[in-house]
Each structure stands twice: as C-alpha cells, then as structure tokens.
C-alpha positions as CSV (number, residue, x, y, z in Angstrom):
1,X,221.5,174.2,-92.2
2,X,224.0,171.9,-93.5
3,X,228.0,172.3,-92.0
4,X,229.5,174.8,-92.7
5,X,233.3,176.0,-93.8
6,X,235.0,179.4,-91.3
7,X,235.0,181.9,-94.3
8,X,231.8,183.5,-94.1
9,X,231.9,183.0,-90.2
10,X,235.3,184.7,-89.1
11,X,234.4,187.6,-92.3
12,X,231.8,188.5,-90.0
13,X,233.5,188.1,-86.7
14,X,236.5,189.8,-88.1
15,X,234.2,193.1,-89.4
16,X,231.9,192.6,-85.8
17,X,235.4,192.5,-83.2
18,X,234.3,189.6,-82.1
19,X,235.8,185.5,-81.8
20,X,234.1,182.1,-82.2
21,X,234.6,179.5,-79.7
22,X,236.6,176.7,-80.9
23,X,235.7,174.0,-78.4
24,X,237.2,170.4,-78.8
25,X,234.9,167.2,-78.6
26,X,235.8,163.8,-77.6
27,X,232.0,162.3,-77.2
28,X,228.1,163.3,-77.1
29,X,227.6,164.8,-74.1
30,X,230.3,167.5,-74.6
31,X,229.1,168.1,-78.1
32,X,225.2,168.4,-77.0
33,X,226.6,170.9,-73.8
34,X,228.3,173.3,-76.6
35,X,225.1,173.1,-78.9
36,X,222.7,173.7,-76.0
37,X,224.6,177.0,-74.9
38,X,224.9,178.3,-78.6
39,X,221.5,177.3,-79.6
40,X,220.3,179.3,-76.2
41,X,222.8,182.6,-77.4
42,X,222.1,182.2,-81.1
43,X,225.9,181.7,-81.3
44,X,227.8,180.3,-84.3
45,X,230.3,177.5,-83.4
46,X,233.3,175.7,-84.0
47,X,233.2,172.1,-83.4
48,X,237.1,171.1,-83.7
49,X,238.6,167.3,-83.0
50,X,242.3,166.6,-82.3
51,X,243.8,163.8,-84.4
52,X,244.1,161.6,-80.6
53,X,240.3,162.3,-79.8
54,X,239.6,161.1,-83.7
55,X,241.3,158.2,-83.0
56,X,239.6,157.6,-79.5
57,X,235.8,158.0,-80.5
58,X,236.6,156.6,-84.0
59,X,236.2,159.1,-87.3
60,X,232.4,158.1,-88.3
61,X,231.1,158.0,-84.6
62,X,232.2,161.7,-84.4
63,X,231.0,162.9,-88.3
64,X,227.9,161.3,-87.0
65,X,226.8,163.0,-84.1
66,X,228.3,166.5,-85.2
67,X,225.6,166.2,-88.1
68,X,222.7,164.9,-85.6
69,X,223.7,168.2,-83.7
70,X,223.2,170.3,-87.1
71,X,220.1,168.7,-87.4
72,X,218.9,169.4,-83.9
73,X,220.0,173.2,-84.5
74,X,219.1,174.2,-87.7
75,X,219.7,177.8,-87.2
76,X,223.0,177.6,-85.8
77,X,226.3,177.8,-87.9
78,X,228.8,175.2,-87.3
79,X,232.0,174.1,-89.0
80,X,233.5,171.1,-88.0
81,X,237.3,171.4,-87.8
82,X,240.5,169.3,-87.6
83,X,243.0,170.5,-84.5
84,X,246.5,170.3,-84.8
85,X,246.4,168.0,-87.7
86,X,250.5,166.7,-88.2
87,X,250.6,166.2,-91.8
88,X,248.8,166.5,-95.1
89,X,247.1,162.3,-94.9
90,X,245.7,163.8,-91.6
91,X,244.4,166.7,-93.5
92,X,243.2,164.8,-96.1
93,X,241.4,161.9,-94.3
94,X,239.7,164.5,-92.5
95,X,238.8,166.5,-95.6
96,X,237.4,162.9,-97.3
97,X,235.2,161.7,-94.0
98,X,233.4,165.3,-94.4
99,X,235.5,168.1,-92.0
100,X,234.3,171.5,-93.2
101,X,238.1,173.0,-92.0
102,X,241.1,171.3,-91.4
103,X,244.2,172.8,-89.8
104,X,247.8,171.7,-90.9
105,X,250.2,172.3,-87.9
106,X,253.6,172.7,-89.5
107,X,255.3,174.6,-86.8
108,X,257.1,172.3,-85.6
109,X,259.0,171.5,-89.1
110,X,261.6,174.0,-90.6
111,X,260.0,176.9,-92.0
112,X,259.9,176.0,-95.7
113,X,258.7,172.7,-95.1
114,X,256.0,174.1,-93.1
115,X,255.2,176.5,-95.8
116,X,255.3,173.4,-98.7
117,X,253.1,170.9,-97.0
118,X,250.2,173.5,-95.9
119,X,250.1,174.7,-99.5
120,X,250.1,171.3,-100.6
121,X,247.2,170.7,-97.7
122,X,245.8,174.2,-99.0
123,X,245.4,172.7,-102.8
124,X,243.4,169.6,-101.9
125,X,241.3,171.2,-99.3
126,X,240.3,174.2,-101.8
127,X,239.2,171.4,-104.3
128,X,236.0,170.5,-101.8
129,X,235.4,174.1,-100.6
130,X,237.2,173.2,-97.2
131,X,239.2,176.0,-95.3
132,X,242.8,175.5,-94.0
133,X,244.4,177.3,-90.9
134,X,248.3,176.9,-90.5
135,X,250.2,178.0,-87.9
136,X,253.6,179.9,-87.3
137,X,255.9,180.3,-83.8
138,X,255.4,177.7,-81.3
139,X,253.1,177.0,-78.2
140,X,254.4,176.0,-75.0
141,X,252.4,173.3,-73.1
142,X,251.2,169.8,-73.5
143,X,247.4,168.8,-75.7
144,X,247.0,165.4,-76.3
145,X,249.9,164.5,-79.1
146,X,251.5,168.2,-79.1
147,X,254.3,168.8,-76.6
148,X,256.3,171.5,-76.6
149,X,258.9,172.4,-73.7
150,X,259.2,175.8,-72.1
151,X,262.2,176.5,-73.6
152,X,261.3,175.4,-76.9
153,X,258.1,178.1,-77.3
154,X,259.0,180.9,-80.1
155,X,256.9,183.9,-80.6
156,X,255.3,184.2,-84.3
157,X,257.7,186.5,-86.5
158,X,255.6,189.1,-87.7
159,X,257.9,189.6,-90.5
160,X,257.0,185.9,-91.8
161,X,253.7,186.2,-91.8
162,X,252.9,188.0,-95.2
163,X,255.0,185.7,-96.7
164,X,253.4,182.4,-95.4
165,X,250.0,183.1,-96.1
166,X,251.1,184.3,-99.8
167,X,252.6,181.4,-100.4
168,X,250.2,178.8,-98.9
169,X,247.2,180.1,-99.6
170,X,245.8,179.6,-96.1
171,X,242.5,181.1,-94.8
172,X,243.7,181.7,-91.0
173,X,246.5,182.0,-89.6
174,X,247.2,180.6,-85.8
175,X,249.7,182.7,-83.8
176,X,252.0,182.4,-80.9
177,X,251.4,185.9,-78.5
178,X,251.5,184.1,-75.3
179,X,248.8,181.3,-74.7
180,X,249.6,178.0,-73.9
181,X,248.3,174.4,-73.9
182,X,247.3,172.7,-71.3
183,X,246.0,173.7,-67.8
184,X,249.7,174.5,-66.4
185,X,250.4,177.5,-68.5
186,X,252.7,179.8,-66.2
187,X,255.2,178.4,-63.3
188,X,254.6,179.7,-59.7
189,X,255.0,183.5,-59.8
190,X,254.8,184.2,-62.9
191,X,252.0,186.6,-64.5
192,X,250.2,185.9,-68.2
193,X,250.5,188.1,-70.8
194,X,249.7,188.5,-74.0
195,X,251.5,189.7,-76.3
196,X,249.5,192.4,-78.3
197,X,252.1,194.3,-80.1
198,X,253.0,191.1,-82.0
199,X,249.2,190.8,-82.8
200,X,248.6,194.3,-83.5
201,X,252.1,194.1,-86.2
202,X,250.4,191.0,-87.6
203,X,247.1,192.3,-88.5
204,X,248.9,195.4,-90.0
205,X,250.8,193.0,-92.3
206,X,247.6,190.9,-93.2
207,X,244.9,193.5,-92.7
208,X,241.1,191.5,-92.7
209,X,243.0,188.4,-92.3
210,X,242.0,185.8,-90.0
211,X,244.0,185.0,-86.7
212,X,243.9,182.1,-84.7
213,X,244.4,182.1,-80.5
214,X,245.5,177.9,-79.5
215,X,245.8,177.6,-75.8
216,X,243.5,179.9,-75.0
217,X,241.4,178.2,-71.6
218,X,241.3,180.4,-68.8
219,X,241.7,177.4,-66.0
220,X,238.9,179.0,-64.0
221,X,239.9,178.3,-60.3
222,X,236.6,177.2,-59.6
223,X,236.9,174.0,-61.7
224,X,240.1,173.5,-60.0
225,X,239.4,173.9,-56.4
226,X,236.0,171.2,-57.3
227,X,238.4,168.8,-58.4
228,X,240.9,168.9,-55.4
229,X,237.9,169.1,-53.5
230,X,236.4,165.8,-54.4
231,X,239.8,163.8,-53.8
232,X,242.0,165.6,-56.8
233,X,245.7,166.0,-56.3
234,X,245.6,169.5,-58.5
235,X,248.2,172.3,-57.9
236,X,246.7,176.0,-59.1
237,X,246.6,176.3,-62.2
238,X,247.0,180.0,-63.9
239,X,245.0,180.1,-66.9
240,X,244.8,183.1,-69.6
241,X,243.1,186.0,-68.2
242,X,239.9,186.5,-69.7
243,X,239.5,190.1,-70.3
244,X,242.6,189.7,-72.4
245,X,241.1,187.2,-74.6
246,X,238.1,189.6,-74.8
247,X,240.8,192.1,-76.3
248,X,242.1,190.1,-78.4
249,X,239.1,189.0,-79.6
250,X,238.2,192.7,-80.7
251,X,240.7,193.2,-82.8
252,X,242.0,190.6,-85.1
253,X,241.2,187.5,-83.9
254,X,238.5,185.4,-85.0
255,X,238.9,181.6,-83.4
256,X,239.7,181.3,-79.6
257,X,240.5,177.4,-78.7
258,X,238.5,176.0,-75.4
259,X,239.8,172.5,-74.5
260,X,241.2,172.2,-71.2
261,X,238.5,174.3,-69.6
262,X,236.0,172.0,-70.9
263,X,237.9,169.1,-69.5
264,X,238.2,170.6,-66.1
265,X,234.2,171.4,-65.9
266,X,233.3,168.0,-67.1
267,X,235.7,166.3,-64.2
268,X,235.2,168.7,-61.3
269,X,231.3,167.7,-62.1
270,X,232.0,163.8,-62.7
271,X,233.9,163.6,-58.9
272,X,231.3,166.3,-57.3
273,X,228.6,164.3,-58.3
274,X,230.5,160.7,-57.3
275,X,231.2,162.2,-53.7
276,X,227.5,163.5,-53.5
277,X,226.2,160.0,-54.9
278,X,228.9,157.0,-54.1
279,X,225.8,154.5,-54.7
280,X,224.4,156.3,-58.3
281,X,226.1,154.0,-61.2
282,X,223.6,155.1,-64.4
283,X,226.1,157.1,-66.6
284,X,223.4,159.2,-67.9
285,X,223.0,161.0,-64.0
286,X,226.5,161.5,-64.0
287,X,227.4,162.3,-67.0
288,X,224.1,164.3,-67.5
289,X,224.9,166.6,-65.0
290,X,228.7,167.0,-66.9
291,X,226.8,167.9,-70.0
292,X,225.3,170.5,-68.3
293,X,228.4,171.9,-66.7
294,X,229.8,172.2,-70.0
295,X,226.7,174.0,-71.6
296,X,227.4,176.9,-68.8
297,X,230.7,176.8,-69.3
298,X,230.4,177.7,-73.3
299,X,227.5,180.0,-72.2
300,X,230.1,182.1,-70.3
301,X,232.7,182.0,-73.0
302,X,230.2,183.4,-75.1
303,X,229.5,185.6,-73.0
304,X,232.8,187.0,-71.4
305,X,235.2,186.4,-74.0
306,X,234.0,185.6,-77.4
307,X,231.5,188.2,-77.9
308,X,229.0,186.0,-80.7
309,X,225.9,186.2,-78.5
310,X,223.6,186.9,-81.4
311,X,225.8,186.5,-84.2
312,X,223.9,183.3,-85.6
C-alpha cells in the first residue's frame, strides 16, 4: 500500500467514533516503535513531522524511511503529515518532497489572513490529491517552534468555524477545547478539562466534519517518575486525562496528537537503561530498548484512547 492522504481514514473514523493517533517522528527508531504497535493492532496511522524535526533529520532522510515503513507494512494505512506548518512555502515544500497531508497553522495571524493563506495552501495541495488541516483558537504550551503563553490561549469560536472551512476549503479542522502542548499543561492545583460543549457546538455547525485534538499527550506519571528517577530534575507533570480523550474521540474527533508522551517514554528508557548499564556504549542496545518503549506506548494509545484497534 502506497501512502496515503486522511480522507478516506478520518470518513471511517468519523462514522466508527473513533481517533487516529497522530504521533510525531524525529528518527527510525520512533517511526519503527509506532509501526510495530499498529502493524500488531491492525491500526491505521498518522505519521506527522514538525517543520524543527524536518529540519533536524533533513527532509529526504525522513520521506525515506516513512516509505521503508510502508513497505515493511503493507497492510497498514499511513499518511504522512506536516505539523504545525507556519506558512504556505512550508506547506508547499512538504507537498513537493511527497507529504500525503500538510497542515497550515494560521492561528496565530489575524483571522482573515489566516483564512487567505490556508485557502491559498488549500488550492495547491488539492492539485496533488494532498489533504489540508487548518486551525482556529489558540493552544497554550510550548512544541518545538510554537510558543504560546498562558494568557495568550483563546478557545475556538464556534461561530467562526462554518465560515473558515467554507472559505478555505480545508479537510480538518484543529480546535482549541482545552489541551495543551508540551508536558506542563496545568499549574500546580489546577484540574484538566476539556471543553466539550465547544466541541459538541462545533460538530453541530460542521456535521461529518473532521476535528483535530493538538496537545493531546497524557504525561503518564510513570514516564515521569523513570526520568527523575534515573538523575532527572522533572516536576509532575499533569497531562490530559485519558478517558476524556477517549470521549472526545467518540464523537467528532478524528486525529489525536502524541508527541510529548513519546518523548518522555523514549528518555525515561534512554537514562533507565544508562543507570542499569553505565559501561553499554552500542546505540542499538540503548536505543533498542527506546524503540520498544515507544511501540507500548502507541499500543496503549490505541488501545485506551484512540479506539482503531482493527480499523486497518
């Protein structure tokens, strides 16, 4: 099976209530730990790269071994996608070296320049069959090159929406209802919540459309406490409860982000394994035993929150 664009996959999630995982790559051993668990649950996939982590494994490197990974697993659907993409050359470069889905992240521009440059984005990608996701409101956190203060976050407006995806043309649509980026999500005290009235008033005004969840890791405490307790300096860390991504997940939305818990397992593994073997120096024993951690962490994803066991 060649890659593949999101249409045909979030159709079916979208008429199954289920989500597929999103997971970012930076290098081979976290894209062969994401293909193993998928190809192991019969699990379509998203295989998305931020425009930093494109720039730090170089854009042919990555094409590369996404399509060795297609070839591996024949049966398995898997689109390779552009994160959090800042303007329409990103989009396009991406687009050119052979992305199956791009994402044009506006949000942070006025709203009618976002709206002009992701339909711009929207024409070239149609041109090659490529789908587009755009996003409205704005996620707190920090991902590689996005940074947004606290007190800069905005919840989507459910009474753009409509309007947005009419005028651009987009295929999905990523939404601001209370995740986060990053591993420090929530300040001491304070609980998560999503909010699913705004996604519930969404899907009403695009019903069978698309929606998008960024910032969506969980921080499971386990990853954490591994890391502080192989010489990390972490503070708790409160990610987004998973049974509310699982509800999210059965109703409109049909992508779920995984970045920083994928980070976490692969560190917590790399220091575990460091203090258990200070004399080891081969990076395939090490980082072997990272690719692992990461297959059982997308296993349970699939699992627990995204629902696609099967849905290959």
């Amino acid at each position: 099976m060649a890659l593949v664009n999101t249409k045909e996959m979030f159709k079916k999630a979208y008429d199954g209530g289920y989500a597929i995982g999103a997971f970012n790559i930076n290098d081979m051993e976290i894209i062969q730990g994401i293909m193993s668990a998928c190809a192991e649950l019969k699990a379509p996939v998203i295989l998305q790269v931020s425009s930093s982590a494109r720039k730090y494994a170089h854009p042919a490197y990555l094409v590369k071994m996404v399509e060795a990974a297609v070839k591996e697993n024949p049966d398995i659907p898997v689109a390779l996608h552009l994160d959090h993409g800042p303007s329409f050359e990103m989009c396009k470069a991406c687009i050119d070296d052979g992305f199956t889905s791009v994402m044009f992240d506006g949000s942070a521009k006025p709203y009618e320049e976002n709206v002009e440059e992701a339909r711009r984005v929207v024409e070239y990608a149609h041109k090659y069959n490529v789908t587009v996701e755009a996003e409205l409101g704005k996620l707190a956190g920090v991902e590689d090159d996005v940074k947004v203060e606290d007190d800069k976050a905005q919840f989507t407006d459910p009474d753009e929406v409509q309007d947005f995806v009419t005028r651009t043309g987009v295929d999905s649509l990523a939404i601001a209802i209370g995740t986060s980026h990053g591993a420090y999500k929530f300040k001491p005290g304070q609980k998560p919540k999503l909010r699913l009235d705004i996604l519930e008033e969404v899907s009403n005004r695009l019903p069978g459309f698309p929606i998008v969840l960024h910032g969506a890791s969980s921080v499971l405490p386990e990853f954490v406490q591994m890391v502080n307790q192989y010489g990390g300096q972490m503070p708790d860390a409160i990610g987004i409860p998973e049974e509310m991504l699982r509800e999210a997940a059965a109703k409109a939305v049909c992508k779920i982000n995984v970045d920083s818990d994928l980070r976490l397992a692969m560190t917590a593994t790399v220091r575990k394994y460091f203090a258990e073997n200070p004399s080891h120096f081969d990076p395939r024993q090490y980082l072997g035993a990272a690719r692992d951690a990461i297959q059982g962490l997308v296993e349970h994803k699939i699992k627990t929150v995204l629902g696609c066991e099967g849905k290959a």
